[in-house]
C-alpha positions in Angstrom: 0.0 0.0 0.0 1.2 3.7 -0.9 1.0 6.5 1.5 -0.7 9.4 -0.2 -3.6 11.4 0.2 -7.0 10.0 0.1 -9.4 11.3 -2.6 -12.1 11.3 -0.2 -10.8 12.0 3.0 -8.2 14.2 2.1 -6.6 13.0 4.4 -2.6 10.8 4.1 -3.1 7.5 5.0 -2.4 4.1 3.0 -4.1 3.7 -0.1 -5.8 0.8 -1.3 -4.1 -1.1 -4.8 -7.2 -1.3 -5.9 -10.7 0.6 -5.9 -13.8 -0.5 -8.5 -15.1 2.5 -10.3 -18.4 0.7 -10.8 -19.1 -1.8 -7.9 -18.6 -5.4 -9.3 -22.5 -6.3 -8.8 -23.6 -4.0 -11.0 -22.3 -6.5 -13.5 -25.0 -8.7 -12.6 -24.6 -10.5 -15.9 -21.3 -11.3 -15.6 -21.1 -12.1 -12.2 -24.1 -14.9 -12.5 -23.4 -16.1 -15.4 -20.0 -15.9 -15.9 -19.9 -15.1 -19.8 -18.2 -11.8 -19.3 -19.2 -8.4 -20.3 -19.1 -6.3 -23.6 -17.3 -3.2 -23.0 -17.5 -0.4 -25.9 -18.4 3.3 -26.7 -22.2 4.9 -27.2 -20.5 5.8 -30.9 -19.8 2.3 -31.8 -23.4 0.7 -30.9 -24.4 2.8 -34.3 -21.9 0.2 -36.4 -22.7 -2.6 -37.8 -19.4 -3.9 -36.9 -19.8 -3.1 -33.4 -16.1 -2.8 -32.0 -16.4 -4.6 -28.2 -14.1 -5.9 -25.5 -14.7 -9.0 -23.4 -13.9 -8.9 -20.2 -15.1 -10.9 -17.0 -14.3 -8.0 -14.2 -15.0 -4.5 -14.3 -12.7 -1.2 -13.8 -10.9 -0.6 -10.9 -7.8 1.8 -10.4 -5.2 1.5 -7.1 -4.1 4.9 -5.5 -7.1 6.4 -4.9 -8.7 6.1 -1.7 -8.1 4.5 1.7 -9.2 1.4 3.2 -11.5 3.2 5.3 -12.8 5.4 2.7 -13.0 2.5 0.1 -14.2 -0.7 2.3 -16.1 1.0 5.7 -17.8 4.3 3.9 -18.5 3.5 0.4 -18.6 -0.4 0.6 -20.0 -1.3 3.9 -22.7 1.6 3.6 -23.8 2.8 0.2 -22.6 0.4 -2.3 -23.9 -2.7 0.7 -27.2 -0.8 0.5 -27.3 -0.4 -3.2 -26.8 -4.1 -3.7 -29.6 -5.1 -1.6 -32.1 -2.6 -3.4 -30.9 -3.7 -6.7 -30.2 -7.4 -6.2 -31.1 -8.7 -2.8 -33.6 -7.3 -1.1 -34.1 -9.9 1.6 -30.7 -9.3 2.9 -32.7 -6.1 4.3 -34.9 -6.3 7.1 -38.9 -6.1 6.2 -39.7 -3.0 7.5 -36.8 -1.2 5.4 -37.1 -3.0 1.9 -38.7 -0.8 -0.8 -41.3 -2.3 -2.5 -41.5 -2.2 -5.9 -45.0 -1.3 -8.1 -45.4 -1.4 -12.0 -47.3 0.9 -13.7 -48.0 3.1 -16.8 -48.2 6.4 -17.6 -50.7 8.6 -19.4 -48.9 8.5 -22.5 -48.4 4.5 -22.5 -45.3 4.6 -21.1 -44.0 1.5 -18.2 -42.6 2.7 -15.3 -41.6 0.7 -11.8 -42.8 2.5 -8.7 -40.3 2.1 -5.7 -41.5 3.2 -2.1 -39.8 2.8 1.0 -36.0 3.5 -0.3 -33.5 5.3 1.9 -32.9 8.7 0.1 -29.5 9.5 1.8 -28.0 6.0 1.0 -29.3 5.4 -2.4 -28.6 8.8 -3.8 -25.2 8.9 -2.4 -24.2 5.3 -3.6 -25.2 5.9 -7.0 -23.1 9.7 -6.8 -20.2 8.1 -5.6 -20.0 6.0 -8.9 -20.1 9.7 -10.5 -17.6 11.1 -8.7 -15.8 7.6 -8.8 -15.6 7.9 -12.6 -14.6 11.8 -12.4 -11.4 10.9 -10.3 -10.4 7.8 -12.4 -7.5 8.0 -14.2 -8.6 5.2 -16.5 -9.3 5.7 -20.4 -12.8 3.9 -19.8 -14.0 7.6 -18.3 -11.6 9.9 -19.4 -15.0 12.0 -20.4 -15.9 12.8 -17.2 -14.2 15.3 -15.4 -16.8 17.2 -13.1 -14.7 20.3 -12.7 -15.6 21.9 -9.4 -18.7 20.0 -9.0 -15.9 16.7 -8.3 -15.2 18.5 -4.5 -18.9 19.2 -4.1 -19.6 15.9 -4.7 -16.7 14.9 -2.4 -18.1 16.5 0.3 -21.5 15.2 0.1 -20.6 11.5 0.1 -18.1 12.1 3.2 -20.4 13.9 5.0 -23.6 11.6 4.3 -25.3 14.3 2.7 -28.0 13.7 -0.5 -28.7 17.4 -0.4 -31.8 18.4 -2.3 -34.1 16.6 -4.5 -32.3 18.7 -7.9 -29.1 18.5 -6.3 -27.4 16.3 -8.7 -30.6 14.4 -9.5 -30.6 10.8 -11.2 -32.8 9.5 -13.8 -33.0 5.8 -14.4 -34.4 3.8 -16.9 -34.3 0.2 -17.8 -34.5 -2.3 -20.7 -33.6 -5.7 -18.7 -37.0 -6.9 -19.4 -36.5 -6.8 -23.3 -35.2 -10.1 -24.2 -33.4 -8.8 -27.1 -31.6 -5.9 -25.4 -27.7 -5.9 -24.9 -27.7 -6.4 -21.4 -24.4 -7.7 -20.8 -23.4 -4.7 -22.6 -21.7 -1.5 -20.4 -21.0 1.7 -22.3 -18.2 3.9 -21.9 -19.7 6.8 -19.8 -20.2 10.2 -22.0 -20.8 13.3 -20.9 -23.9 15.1 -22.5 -24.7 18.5 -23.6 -28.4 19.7 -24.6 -30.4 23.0 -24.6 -27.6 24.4 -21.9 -27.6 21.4 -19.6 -25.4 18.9 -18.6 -25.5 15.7 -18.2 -23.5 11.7 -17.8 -24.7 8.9 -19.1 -24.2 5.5 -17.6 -25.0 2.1 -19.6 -24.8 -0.8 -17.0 -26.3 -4.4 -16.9 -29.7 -3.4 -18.5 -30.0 0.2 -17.3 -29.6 3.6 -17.8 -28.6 5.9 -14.8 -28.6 9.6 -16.4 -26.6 12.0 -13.7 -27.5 16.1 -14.6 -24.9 18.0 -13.5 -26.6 21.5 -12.6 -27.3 22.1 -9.5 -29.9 25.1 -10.4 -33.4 23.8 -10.4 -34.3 25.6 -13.4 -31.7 24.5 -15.6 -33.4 20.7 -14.5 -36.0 18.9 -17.1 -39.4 18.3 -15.2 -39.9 15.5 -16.5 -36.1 14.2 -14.1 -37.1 16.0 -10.8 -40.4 13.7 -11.1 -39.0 10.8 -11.5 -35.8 11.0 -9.3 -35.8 9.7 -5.8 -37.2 12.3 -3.8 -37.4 13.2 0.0 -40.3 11.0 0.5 -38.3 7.8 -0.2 -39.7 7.8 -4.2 -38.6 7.4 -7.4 -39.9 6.1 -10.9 -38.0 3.8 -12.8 -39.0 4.5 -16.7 -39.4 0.9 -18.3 -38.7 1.2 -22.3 -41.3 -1.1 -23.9 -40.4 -4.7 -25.3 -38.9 -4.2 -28.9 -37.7 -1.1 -28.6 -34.5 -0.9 -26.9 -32.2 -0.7 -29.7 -33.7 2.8 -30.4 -33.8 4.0 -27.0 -30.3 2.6 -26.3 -29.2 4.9 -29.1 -32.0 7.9 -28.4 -31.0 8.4 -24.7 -27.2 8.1 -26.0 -27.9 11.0 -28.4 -27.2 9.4 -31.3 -30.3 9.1 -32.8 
């Protein structure tokens, strides 16, 4: 181990050799069925000769945080809790599992209901994979660089702090259900630009999970502050409809 200072803590300790960017279990795929996982870019889904690496673990990086940072902060709290909302939910006692309702919008559109989830945790486990991916080195996310948002960020996961509803708000939606969709496929994050906002795209085992960057309310789409997890333990997952998840792969990856 390395003395240096922590990314998190800031403070010099011994760093860990090695730190996953993206927790392991999100490669659900991978992990159960132990075919590996696709890695490629959002511009090469749009080629017919689809350029993609195999590999059977995902990316990790050493020198970046400290054991206690790494394994008793971000492990043992938010990515433990994120892996029992996502994967396991009976490792969580009754009276604290979210519960999970499908349903459909006005316009047609499938969305999963989820009640009963722990803002703080879940908001801050998915941000620390943002701000992860902002201090990696690697080439897999050498788009993101948050800028000064990276320390905000910092001090929200240390501190245990989700902040507001359209502080950094998260928009997920999910083609696991189609059977034809590319679900042991993870995209190279990309950072997105539209009508003045910002925004980073992750592609992970069957999922979208669309960060926006802005902290000014205003600058966020309506349509992301009512689906995002909220202060009352909500949030709407968008479910695209059977068939279509080449398209929307490609549509929420701004390429089409």
């Amino acid at each position: 181990m390395k003395t240096a200072i922590c990314k998190l803590c800031l403070q010099e300790k011994k760093l860990l050799n090695q730190s996953h960017i993206i927790p392991n279990f999100m490669f659900k795929s991978l992990n159960k069925e132990k075919k590996g996982m696709f890695f490629t870019t959002f511009n090469n889904l749009t080629k017919i000769k689809n350029k993609k690496e195999k590999r059977f673990t995902g990316e990790f990086e050493g020198n970046l945080l400290c054991e206690d940072c790494d394994n008793k902060l971000l492990g043992s709290i938010y990515e433990a809790y994120g892996h029992k909302v996502l994967y396991d939910l009976k490792q969580l006692p009754k009276d604290e599992r979210p519960i999970f309702t499908a349903g459909k919008s006005l316009d047609g559109l499938g969305f999963i209901h989820c009640s009963n989830l722990n803002y703080q945790k879940f908001k801050l486990f998915l941000l620390s994979i943002l701000w992860r991916a902002s201090i990696s080195s690697r080439p897999f996310f050498n788009e993101i660089h948050l800028e000064h948002h990276e320390d905000i960020l910092r001090k929200m996961i240390y501190s245990g702090d989700a902040g507001k509803v359209s502080d950094y708000p998260i928009f997920i939606a999910t083609y696991a259900n189609d059977k034809n969709s590319p679900k042991e496929l993870i995209a190279k994050p990309q950072k997105n630009f539209k009508d003045g906002k910002t925004s980073v795209v992750f592609m992970m085992d069957g999922a979208f999970y669309i960060f926006y960057i802005s902290c000014e309310e205003k600058e966020i789409p309506n349509y992301v502050l009512s689906e995002t997890i909220k202060l009352s333990n909500e949030m709407n997952m968008v479910v695209f409809p059977t068939g279509t998840s080449r398209d929307k792969v490609l549509g929420f990856a701004g390429l089409i």
